[in-house]
C-alpha positions, 0 to 999 in steps of 0.5 A: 500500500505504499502508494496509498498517500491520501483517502482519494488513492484508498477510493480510486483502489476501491472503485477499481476493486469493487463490483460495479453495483456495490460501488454504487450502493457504497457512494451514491446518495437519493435524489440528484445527490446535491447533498452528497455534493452539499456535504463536500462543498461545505468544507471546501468554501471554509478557510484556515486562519493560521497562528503563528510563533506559537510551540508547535513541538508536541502536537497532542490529539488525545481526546475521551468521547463519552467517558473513553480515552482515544487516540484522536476525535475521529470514530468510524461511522456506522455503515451496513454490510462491510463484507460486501467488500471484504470477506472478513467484513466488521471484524477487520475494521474493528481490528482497524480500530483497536490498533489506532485507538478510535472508537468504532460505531457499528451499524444495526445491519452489520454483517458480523456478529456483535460477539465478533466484532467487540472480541476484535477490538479493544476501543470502543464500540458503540451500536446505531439502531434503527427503531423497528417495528418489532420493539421485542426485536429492538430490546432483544437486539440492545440486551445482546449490545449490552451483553458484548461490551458495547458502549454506547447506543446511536439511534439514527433518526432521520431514516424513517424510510430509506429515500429513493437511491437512483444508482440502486434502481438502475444497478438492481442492487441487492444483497448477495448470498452470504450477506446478511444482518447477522445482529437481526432476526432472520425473518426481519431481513427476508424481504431485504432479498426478494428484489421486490418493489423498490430497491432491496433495502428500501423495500426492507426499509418500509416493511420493518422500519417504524415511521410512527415515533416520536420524541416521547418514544425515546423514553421507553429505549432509554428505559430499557438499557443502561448505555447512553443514547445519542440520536443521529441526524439532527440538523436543526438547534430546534431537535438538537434542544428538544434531544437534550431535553429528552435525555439523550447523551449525544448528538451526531449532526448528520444529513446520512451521507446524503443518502435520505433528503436531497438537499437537505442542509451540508451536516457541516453547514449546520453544526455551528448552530446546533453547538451554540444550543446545546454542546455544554449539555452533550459531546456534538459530533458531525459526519458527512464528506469528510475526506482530508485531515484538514476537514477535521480540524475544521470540524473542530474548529466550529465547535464538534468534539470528533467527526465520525468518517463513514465511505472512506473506511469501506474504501480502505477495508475493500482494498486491504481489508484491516491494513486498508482501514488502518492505512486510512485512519492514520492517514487522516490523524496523520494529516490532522495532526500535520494541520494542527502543527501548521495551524499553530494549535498543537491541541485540542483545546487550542482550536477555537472558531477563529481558525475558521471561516 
């Protein structure tokens, strides 16, 4: 991998690797895809404002997201299925993890078990959920969570159904045998492989997802577990006010990779303002195009605590399955930390909104 020199190799090695109709299914977004191009954007148009004659000789990334110590304020996005990828799948990321510190969000729809995957890896595991129909499989589903070591639950909640992906449409993606949820009830998933109206996830999606909750449903999960609960896909302060109000943990500001409501708002376009109502209450994390150390320490510098890195991860797993992620985790904290030094804020607590605009 020694020509792996930034995230944009590890995705043009993807691209080259990977089957047509699974690269469509990793990249694309619903609509037009303006918020995939939005979320890019967002970071594009923001400048770095550089201090200088400042003691740059020990650049300290370390950080503790919710309570754990880790290398950097980087986490792994939840993302389904990585064995269509690679055939080792959550396992190597987690593996990824552990050897770079970083905590590691596993999706609901993994493709390797929760056993598995929190046994590979040291750093901490936090589960997102989908709220399903079947509230027995969803308090089954967050028992067996607890019972591997996981930390933390991400209930993502702008996916009452999964948006109309177009590149999934004309590609007919669906799941290939041998891929599967493996932290999900059999007979939950069936539908997610008949090929049936729709794509195959979107057909899944509005069989079993559940479009009828609301705020005050957020009670009876957080009722039925002792792990925090953050809530991802917020992009107002207004929903970011009322999570706070309803108890949960944390917020992951996120437009789903632009891969539910086209042209919603860039994840980072919303952040400063959802981090003035509410991140002295809870840790305010951010997804969404992030692609280059710098756009980190642009998130920083508007007020998130740690971005969470989602397409970029499957990219190096398809590549080199756990050396690839690993490749690209340091990668980006290397890049990090090089625009920290260069910044004139070594660390953490150095960088403030006037390093951005």
């Amino acid at each position: 991998m020694g020509d792996m020199l930034s995230l944009s190799d590890f995705e043009r090695a993807a691209q080259a690797r990977l089957p047509g109709s699974t690269w469509d299914f990793l990249q694309g977004g619903s609509g037009a895809e303006s918020t995939v191009a939005a979320n890019r954007a967002a970071f594009d148009r923001r400048v770095l404002l550089p201090r200088v004659l400042v003691d740059v000789t020990k650049p300290d990334l370390g950080t503790a997201l919710l309570g754990d110590p880790v290398r950097a304020p980087i986490a792994i996005a939840p993302m389904a299925y990585h064995r269509l990828v690679h055939p080792e799948g959550e396992v190597a990321t987690a593996r990824a993890a552990s050897g770079c510190g970083l905590p590691f969000v596993v999706s609901m729809f993994a493709s390797r078990t929760l056993a598995d995957i929190t046994a590979a890896t040291t750093a901490p595991v936090w589960l997102q959920l989908y709220w399903l129909r079947r509230r027995d499989a969803l308090a089954d589903l967050v028992a067996r969570a607890e019972a591997a070591g996981v930390r933390a639950l991400v209930l993502t909640v702008d996916a009452p159904r999964v948006a109309t992906r177009l590149r999934d449409l004309r590609s007919g993606f669906t799941l290939p045998p041998g891929v599967t949820a493996a932290n999900v009830d059999p007979a939950a998933m069936a539908v997610a492989r008949t090929g049936e109206s729709g794509s195959s996830i979107q057909s899944h999606s509005r069989e079993q997802f559940d479009a009828t909750i609301t705020w005050a449903d957020l009670a009876w999960l957080r009722g039925t577990t002792r792990l925090p609960v953050l809530l991802k896909g917020i992009l107002t302060a207004a929903d970011a006010r009322l999570a706070v109000d309803h108890g949960v943990a944390g917020i992951v500001v996120s437009n789903h990779g632009g891969r539910q409501l086209d042209s919603a708002i860039a994840a980072l376009d919303a952040l400063a303002e959802i981090v003035a109502e509410v991140a002295e209450a809870v840790p305010v994390f951010v997804d969404g195009g992030v692609r280059r150390g710098t756009d980190v320490l642009k998130a920083l510098a508007l007020g998130a605590d740690a971005v969470l890195l989602g397409r970029p991860v499957l990219h190096g797993l398809a590549v080199a399955g756990a050396e690839g992620v690993t490749g690209v985790l340091s990668t980006l904290r290397e890049e990090l930390e090089e625009a920290m030094v260069l910044s004139g804020a070594p660390r953490l607590t150095d960088i403030g909104a006037a390093l951005v605009r």
